[in-house]
C-alpha positions as CSV (number, residue, x, y, z in Angstrom):
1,X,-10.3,-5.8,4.1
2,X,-13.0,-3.9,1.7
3,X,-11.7,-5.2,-1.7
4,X,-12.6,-2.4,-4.3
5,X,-12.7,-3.1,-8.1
6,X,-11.7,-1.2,-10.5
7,X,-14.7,0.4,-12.7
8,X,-14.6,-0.4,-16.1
9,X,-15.1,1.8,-19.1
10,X,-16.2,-0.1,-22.2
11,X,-17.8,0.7,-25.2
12,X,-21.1,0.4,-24.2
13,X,-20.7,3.1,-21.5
14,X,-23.2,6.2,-21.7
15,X,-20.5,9.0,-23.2
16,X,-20.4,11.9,-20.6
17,X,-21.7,15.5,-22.3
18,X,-18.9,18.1,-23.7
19,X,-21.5,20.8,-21.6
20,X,-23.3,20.7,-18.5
21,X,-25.4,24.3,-19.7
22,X,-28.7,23.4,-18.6
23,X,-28.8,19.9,-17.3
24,X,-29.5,18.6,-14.4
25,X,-26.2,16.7,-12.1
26,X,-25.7,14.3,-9.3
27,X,-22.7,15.3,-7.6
28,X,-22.0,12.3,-5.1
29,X,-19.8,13.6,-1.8
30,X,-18.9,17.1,-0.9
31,X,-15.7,17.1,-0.1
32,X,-13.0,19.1,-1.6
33,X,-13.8,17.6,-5.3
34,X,-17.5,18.0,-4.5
35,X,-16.7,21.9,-3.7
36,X,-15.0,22.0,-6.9
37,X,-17.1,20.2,-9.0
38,X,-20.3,22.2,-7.9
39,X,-18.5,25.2,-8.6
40,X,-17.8,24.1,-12.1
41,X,-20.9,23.0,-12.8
42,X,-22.5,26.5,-12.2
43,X,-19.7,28.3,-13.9
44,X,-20.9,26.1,-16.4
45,X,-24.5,26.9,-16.4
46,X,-25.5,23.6,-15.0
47,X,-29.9,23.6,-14.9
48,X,-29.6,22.2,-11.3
49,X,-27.1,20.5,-9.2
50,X,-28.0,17.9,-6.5
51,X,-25.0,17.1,-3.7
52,X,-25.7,13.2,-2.4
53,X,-24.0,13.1,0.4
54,X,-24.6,10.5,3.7
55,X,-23.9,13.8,5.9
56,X,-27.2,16.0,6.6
57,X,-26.8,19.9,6.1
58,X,-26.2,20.7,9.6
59,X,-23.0,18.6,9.2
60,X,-22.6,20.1,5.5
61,X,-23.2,23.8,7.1
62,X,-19.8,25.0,6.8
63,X,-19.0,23.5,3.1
64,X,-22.7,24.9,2.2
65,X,-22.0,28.4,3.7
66,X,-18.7,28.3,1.2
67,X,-21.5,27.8,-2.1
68,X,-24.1,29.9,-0.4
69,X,-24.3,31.8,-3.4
70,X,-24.8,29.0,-5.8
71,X,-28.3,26.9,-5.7
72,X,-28.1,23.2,-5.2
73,X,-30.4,20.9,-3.3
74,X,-29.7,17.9,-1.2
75,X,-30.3,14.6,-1.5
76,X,-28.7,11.9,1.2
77,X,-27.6,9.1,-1.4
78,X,-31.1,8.2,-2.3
79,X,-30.6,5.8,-5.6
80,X,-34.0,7.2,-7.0
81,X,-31.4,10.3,-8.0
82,X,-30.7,8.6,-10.6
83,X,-33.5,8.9,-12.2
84,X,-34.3,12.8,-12.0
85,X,-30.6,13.2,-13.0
86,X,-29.1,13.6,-16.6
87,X,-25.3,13.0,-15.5
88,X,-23.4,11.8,-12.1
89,X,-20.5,13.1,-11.2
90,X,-18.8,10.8,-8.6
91,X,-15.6,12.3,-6.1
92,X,-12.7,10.4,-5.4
93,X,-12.7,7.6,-2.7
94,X,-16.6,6.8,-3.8
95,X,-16.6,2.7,-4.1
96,X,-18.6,1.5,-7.2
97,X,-20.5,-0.2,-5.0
98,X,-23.0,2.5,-3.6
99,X,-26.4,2.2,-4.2
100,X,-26.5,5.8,-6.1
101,X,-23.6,4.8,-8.0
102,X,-24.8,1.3,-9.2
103,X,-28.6,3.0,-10.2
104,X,-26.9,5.2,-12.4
105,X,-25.5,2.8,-14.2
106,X,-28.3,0.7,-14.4
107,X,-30.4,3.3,-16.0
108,X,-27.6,4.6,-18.2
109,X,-27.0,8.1,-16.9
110,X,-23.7,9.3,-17.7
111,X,-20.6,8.7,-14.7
112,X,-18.1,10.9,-14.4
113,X,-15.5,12.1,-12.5
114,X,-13.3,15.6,-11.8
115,X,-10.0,13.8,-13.0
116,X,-11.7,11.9,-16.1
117,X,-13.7,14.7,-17.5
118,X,-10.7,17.8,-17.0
119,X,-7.9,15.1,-19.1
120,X,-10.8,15.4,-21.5
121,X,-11.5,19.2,-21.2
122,X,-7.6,20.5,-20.7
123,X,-6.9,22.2,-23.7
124,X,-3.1,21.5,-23.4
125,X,-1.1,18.2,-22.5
126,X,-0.9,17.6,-19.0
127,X,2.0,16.0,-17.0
128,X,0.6,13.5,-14.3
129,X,2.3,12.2,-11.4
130,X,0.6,9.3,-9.4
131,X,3.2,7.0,-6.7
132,X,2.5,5.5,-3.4
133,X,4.8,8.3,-1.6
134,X,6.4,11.3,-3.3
135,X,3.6,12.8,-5.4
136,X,2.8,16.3,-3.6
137,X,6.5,16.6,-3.1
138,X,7.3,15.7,-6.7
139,X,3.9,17.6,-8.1
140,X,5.4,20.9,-6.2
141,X,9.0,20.9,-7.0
142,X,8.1,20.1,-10.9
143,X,5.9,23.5,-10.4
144,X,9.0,25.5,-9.2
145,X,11.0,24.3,-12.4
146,X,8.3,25.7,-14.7
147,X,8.2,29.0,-12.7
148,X,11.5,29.2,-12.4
149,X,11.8,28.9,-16.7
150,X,9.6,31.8,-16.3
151,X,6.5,29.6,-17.7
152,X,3.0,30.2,-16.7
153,X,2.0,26.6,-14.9
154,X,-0.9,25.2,-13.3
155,X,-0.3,22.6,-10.7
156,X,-3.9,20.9,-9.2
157,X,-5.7,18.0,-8.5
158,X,-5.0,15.5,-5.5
159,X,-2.4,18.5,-4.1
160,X,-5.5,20.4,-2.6
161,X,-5.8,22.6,-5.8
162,X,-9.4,22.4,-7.8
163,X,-9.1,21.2,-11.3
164,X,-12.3,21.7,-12.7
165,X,-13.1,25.2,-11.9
166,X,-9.5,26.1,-12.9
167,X,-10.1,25.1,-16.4
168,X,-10.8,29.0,-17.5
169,X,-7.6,29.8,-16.4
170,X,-5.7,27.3,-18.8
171,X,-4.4,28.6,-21.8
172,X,-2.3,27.3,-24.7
173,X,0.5,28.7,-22.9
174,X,0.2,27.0,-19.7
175,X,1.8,23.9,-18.8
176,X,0.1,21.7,-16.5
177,X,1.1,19.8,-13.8
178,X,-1.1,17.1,-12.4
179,X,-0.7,15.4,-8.6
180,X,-2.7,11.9,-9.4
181,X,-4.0,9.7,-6.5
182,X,-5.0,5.9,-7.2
183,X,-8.7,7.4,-6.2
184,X,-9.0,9.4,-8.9
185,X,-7.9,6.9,-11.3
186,X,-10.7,5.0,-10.5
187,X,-12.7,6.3,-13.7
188,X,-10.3,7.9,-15.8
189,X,-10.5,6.5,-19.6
190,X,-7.4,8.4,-20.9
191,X,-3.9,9.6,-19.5
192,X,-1.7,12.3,-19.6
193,X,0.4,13.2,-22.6
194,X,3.5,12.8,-19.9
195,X,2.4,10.5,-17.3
196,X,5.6,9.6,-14.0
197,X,5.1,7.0,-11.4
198,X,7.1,7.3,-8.9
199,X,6.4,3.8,-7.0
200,X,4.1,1.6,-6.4
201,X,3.9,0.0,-2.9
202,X,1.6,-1.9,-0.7
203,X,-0.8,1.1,0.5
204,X,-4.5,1.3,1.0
205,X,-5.1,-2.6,1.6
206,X,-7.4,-1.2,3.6
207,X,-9.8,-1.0,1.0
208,X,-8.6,-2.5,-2.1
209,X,-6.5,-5.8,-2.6
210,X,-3.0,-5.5,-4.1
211,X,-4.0,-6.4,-7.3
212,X,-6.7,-3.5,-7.6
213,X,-4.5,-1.1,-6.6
214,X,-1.6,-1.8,-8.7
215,X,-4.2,-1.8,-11.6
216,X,-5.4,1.4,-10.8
217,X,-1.7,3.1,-10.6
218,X,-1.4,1.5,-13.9
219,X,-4.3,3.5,-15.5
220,X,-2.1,6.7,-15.4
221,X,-0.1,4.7,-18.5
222,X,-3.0,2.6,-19.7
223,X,-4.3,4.8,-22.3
224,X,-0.5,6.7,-23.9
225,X,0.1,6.5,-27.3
226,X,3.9,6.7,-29.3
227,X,3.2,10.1,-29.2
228,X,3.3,10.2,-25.0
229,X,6.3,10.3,-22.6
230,X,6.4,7.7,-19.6
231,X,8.6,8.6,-16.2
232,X,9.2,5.4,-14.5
233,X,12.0,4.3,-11.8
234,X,14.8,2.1,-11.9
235,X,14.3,1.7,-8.1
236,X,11.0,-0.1,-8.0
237,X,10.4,-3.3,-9.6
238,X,6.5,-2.9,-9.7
239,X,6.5,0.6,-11.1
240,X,9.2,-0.2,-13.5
241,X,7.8,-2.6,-15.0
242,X,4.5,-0.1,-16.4
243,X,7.0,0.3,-19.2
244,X,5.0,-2.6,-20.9
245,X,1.5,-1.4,-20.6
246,X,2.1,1.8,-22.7
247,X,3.5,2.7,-25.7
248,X,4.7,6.0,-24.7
249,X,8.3,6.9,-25.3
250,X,10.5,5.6,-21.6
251,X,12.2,8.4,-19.6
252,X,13.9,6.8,-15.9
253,X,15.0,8.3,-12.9
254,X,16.9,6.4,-10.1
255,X,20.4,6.2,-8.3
256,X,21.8,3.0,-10.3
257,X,22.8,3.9,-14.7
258,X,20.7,2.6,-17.6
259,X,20.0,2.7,-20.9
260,X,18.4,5.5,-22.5
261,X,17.3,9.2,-21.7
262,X,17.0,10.0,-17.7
263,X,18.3,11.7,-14.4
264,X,20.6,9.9,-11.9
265,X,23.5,10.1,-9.9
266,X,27.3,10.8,-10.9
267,X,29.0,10.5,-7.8
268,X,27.8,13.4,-6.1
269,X,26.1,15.1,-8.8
270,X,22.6,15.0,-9.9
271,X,22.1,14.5,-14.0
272,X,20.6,14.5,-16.9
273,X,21.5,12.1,-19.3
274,X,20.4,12.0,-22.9
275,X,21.1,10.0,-26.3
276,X,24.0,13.4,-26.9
277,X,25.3,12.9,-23.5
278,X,25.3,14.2,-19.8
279,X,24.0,17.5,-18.5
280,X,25.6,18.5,-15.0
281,X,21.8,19.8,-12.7
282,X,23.5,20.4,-9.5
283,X,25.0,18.5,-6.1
284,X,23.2,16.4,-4.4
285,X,24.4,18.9,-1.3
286,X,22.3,21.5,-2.7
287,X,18.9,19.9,-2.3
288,X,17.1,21.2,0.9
289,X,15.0,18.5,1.6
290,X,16.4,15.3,4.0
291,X,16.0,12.1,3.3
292,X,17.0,9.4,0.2
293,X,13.2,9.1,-0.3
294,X,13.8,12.9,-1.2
295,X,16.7,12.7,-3.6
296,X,14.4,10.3,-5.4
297,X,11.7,13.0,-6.0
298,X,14.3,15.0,-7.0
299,X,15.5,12.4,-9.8
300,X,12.0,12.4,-11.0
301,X,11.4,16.2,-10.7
302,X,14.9,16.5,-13.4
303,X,13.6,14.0,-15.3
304,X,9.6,15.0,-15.7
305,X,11.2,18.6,-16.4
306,X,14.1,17.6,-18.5
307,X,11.6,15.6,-20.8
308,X,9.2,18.8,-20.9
309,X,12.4,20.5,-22.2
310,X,13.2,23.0,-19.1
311,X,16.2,24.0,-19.1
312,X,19.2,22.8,-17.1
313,X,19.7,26.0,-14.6
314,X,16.1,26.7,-14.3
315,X,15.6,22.9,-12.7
316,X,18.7,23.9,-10.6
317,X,17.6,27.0,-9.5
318,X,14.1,25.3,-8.6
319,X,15.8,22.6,-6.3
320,X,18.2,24.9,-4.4
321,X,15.6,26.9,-3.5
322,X,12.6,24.2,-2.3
323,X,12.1,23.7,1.4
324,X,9.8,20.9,1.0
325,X,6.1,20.9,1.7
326,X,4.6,21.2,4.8
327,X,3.9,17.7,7.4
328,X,6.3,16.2,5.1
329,X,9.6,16.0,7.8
330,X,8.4,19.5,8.9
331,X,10.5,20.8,11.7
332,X,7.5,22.5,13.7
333,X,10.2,24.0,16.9
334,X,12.9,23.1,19.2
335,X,12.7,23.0,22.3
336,X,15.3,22.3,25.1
337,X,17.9,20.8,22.3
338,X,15.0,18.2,21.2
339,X,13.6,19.1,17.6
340,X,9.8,18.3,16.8
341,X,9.6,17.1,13.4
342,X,6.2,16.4,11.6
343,X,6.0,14.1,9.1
344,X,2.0,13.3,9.3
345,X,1.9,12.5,5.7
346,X,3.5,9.3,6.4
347,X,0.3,7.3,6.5
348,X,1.9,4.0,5.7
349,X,4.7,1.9,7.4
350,X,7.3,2.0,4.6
351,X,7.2,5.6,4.5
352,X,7.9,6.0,8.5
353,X,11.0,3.8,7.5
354,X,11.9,6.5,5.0
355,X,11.2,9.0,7.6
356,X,13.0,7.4,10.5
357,X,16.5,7.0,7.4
358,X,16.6,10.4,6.8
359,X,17.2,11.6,10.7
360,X,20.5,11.0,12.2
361,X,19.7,11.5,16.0
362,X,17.8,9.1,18.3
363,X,13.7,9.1,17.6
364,X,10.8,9.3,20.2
365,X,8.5,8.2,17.5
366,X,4.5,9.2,17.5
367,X,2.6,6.0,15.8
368,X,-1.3,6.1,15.5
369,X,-4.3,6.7,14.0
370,X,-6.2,4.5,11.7
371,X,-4.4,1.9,10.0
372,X,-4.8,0.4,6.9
373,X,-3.7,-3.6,7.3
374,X,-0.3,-3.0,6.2
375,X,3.0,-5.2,7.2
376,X,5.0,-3.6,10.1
377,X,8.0,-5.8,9.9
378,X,10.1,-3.1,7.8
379,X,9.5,-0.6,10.6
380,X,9.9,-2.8,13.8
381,X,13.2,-3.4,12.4
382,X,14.1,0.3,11.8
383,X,12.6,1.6,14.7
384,X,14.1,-0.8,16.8
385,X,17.6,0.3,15.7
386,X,16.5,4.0,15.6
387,X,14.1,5.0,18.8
388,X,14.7,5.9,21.9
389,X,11.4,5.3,22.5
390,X,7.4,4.5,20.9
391,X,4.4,6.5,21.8
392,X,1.5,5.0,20.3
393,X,-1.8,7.0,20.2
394,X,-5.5,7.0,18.8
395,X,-7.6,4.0,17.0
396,X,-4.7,1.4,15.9
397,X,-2.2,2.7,19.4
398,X,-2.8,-0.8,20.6
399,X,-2.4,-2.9,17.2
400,X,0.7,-0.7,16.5
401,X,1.7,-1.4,20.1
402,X,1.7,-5.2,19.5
403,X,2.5,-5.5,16.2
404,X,6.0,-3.8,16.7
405,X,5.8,-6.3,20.2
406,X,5.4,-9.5,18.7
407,X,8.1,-8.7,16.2
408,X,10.6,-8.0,18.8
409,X,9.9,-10.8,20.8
410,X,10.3,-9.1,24.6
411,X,14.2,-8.3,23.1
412,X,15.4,-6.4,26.4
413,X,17.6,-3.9,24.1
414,X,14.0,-2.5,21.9
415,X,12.7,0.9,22.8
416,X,10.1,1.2,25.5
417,X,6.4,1.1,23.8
418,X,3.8,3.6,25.5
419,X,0.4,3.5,24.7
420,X,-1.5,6.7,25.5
421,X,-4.9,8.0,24.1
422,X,-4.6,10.9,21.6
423,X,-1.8,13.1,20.0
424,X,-2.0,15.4,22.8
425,X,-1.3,12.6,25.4
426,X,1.5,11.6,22.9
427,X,2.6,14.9,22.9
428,X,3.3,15.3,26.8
429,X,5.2,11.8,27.1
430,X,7.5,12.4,24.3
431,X,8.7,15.6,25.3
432,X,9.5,13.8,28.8
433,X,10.9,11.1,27.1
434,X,13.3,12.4,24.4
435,X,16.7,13.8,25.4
436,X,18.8,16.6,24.4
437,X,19.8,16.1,21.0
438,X,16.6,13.9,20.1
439,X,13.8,14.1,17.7
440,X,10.3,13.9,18.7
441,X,9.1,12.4,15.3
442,X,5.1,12.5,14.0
443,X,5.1,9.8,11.8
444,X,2.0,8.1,12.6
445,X,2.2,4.9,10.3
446,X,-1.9,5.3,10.0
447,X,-4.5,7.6,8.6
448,X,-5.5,10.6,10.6
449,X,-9.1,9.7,10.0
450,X,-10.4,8.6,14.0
451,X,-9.9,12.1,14.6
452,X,-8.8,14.4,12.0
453,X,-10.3,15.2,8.9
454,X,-7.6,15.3,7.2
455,X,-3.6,14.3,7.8
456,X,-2.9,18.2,7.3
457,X,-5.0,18.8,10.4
458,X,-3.3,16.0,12.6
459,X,0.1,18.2,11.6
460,X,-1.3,21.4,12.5
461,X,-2.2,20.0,16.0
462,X,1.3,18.7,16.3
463,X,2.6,22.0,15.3
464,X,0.5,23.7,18.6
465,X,1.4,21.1,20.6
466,X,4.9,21.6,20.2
467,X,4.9,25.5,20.3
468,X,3.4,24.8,23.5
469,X,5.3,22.4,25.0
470,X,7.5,22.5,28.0
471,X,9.1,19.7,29.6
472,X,7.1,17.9,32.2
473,X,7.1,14.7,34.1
474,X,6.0,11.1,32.6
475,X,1.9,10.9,32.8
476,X,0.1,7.9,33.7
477,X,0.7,5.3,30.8
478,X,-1.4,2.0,29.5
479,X,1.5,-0.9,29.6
480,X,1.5,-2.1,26.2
């Protein structure tokens, strides 16, 4: 495990410019904040932009064909940047520890970032949400209350929307709506005027130790004044307990009551509850999307928009009508009585377990790609109560494989474990595997990084798989 500190911002620290008109910028990765960022930058007038990057341009040629019309040069993480440079601009997921990264510092050129410098830029308070699990769910459903109020609402950042470059569109009638990932709360120095975390569980130990990535969830809150609203949850003890590293004003959400302003269940009623009383949202039958995980985001969508002062059948209105976001317990087709479901946002093992509640039916369950040193004892326990049957695929198919194994203990009555090499491999034995009446469930416990760039594309292959997919006999399997 890569242990990753957490930046710090003291006094000391070179102060970033309000303007970038006609100086020159480091813009480390080109990604999609690096498209963003770059973008910004010559919206802004920028003198010249320099991508650093460890890719070369022919691996860059589709990103570079996007800015073709915006001159930039390339330079392949050379430190010496630093010094031809009047201000970095680092993407999320950069460690502090590259070489660019730590010359910058060492000469004192300014080091920024898209979420630091847009809380400083926004012209309006911004709600951020920020949570192990939940967030683009959350982020999105908060964005249909607004819309449904008839409010003009910006929703960006880690939800695949550009912040920077979206700036010219904010007015001081816009509300804006913030998905926050631990990443790019790396160098943040303030927080948002409403700032919700939705959880906080082991995730990413991968590359930072629990400590370093609590603090960094704990930046969202850090920097709140009495002026500031905090949405925390009564169902998680480590999230909960932000409350005392912020003076902001405390709004809750969860299932069991409390004290004070927040949204919650009343039998079977979701509600918002204030110091005048209880305000009926709607039935906890209404909300599309499966799963108790779910009914949570729902608690804290109520809540974030009950404290931004939305109105009661607006939020309502907004939750009868959300599907859910796609790869987030997606039903991509049914075939022969057995639904395909992706779920390929469930990069972590807790939030299989979530995944694997929220079905009724038995589960041929899809684990792989690349994993991130997290404890599988939580999900050998529900998927040995819950599968059929364990097709694991990619990097970690073998340390899934043996972790779910070893925690069994060769029990006769646990599903069969398969170990094949990719999704499309997985694909084939599932759907010869599952039964009428099953699930074929992508929930891959690991990062789609060995093959995918991104977790979106592993559940757009699933998607094609499945469209295409026809019952067949078993292939040749590894024994696991």
């Amino acid at each position: 495990m890569t242990t990753v500190p957490t930046p710090k911002t003291t006094a000391h620290a070179p102060e970033e410019p309000q303007s970038f008109r006609g100086l020159r910028v480091g813009v480390v990765g080109l990604g999609v904040e690096g498209l963003d960022i770059v973008r910004f930058l010559h919206q802004e007038g920028a003198a010249k932009i320099i991508v650093s990057d460890r890719r070369d341009a022919g691996a860059l040629r589709e990103r570079l064909d996007v800015l073709r019309d915006i001159p930039l040069s390339l330079s392949n993480n050379d430190p010496d940047l630093a010094t031809r440079i009047d201000v970095l601009f680092v993407s999320q997921g950069i460690p502090d520890s590259l070489p660019l990264v730590q010359a910058a510092r060492e000469t004192r050129v300014p080091i920024t970032a898209m979420m630091r410098h847009f809380l400083r830029r926004c012209p309006v308070p911004a709600i951020g949400i920020t949570g192990s699990a939940g967030k683009t769910t959350t982020t999105t459903l908060v964005g249909e209350m607004f819309r449904a109020a008839g409010r003009k609402v910006f929703v960006g950042g880690n939800i695949g929307n550009g912040l920077l470059s979206g700036l010219a569109s904010i007015d001081v009638e816009t509300d804006v709506v913030l998905e926050v990932s631990h990443t790019q709360l790396v160098r943040t120095d303030r927080s948002p005027h409403l700032a919700a975390v939705l959880n906080v569980t082991p995730n990413h130990l991968d590359q930072f130790s629990w400590g370093a990535y609590v603090d960094l969830k704990r930046n969202l809150v850090r920097y709140q004044s009495p002026a500031d609203i905090v949405v925390l949850p009564t169902d998680n003890d480590v999230a909960h307990r932000f409350a005392s590293d912020t003076s902001a004003r405390v709004v809750q959400f969860g299932r069991a009551g409390f004290d004070g302003p927040g949204a919650t269940i009343d039998r079977t009623r979701v509600v918002w509850q204030s110091e005048t009383g209880s305000v009926d949202i709607c039935g906890i039958e209404e909300i599309q999307i499966p799963g108790d995980h779910n009914l949570l985001n729902v608690l804290a969508a109520v809540a974030i928009g009950a404290a931004s002062d939305l109105d009661a059948p607006s939020m309502a209105n907004a939750i009868r009508a959300f599907p859910g976001v796609d790869h987030r317990l997606q039903t991509v087709a049914e075939i022969d009585g057995v639904l395909y479901i992706d779920d390929s946002i469930a990069t972590a093992p807790e939030r299989v377990v979530a995944s694997l509640r929220s079905l009724n039916q038995p589960v041929v369950l899809l684990l792989g790609g690349r994993e991130k040193t997290l404890p599988l004892d939580m999900l050998a326990t529900e998927a040995k109560e819950r599968c059929r049957a364990i097709v694991c695929f990619g990097e970690a198919g073998s340390v899934f494989a043996k972790g779910l194994q070893d925690a069994w203990a060769a029990d006769s009555s646990a599903p069969s474990i398969n170990i094949v090499d990719d999704l499309a491999s997985a694909m084939t034995l599932a759907t010869s595997l599952a039964e009428r009446g099953d699930a074929v469930l992508l929930a891959p416990a690991g990062t789609s990084f060995d093959a995918y760039a991104n977790f979106e594309a592993r559940g757009d292959h699933f998607a094609a798989l499945a469209a295409n997919t026809e019952p067949a006999a078993p292939t040749a399997q590894k024994g696991a």
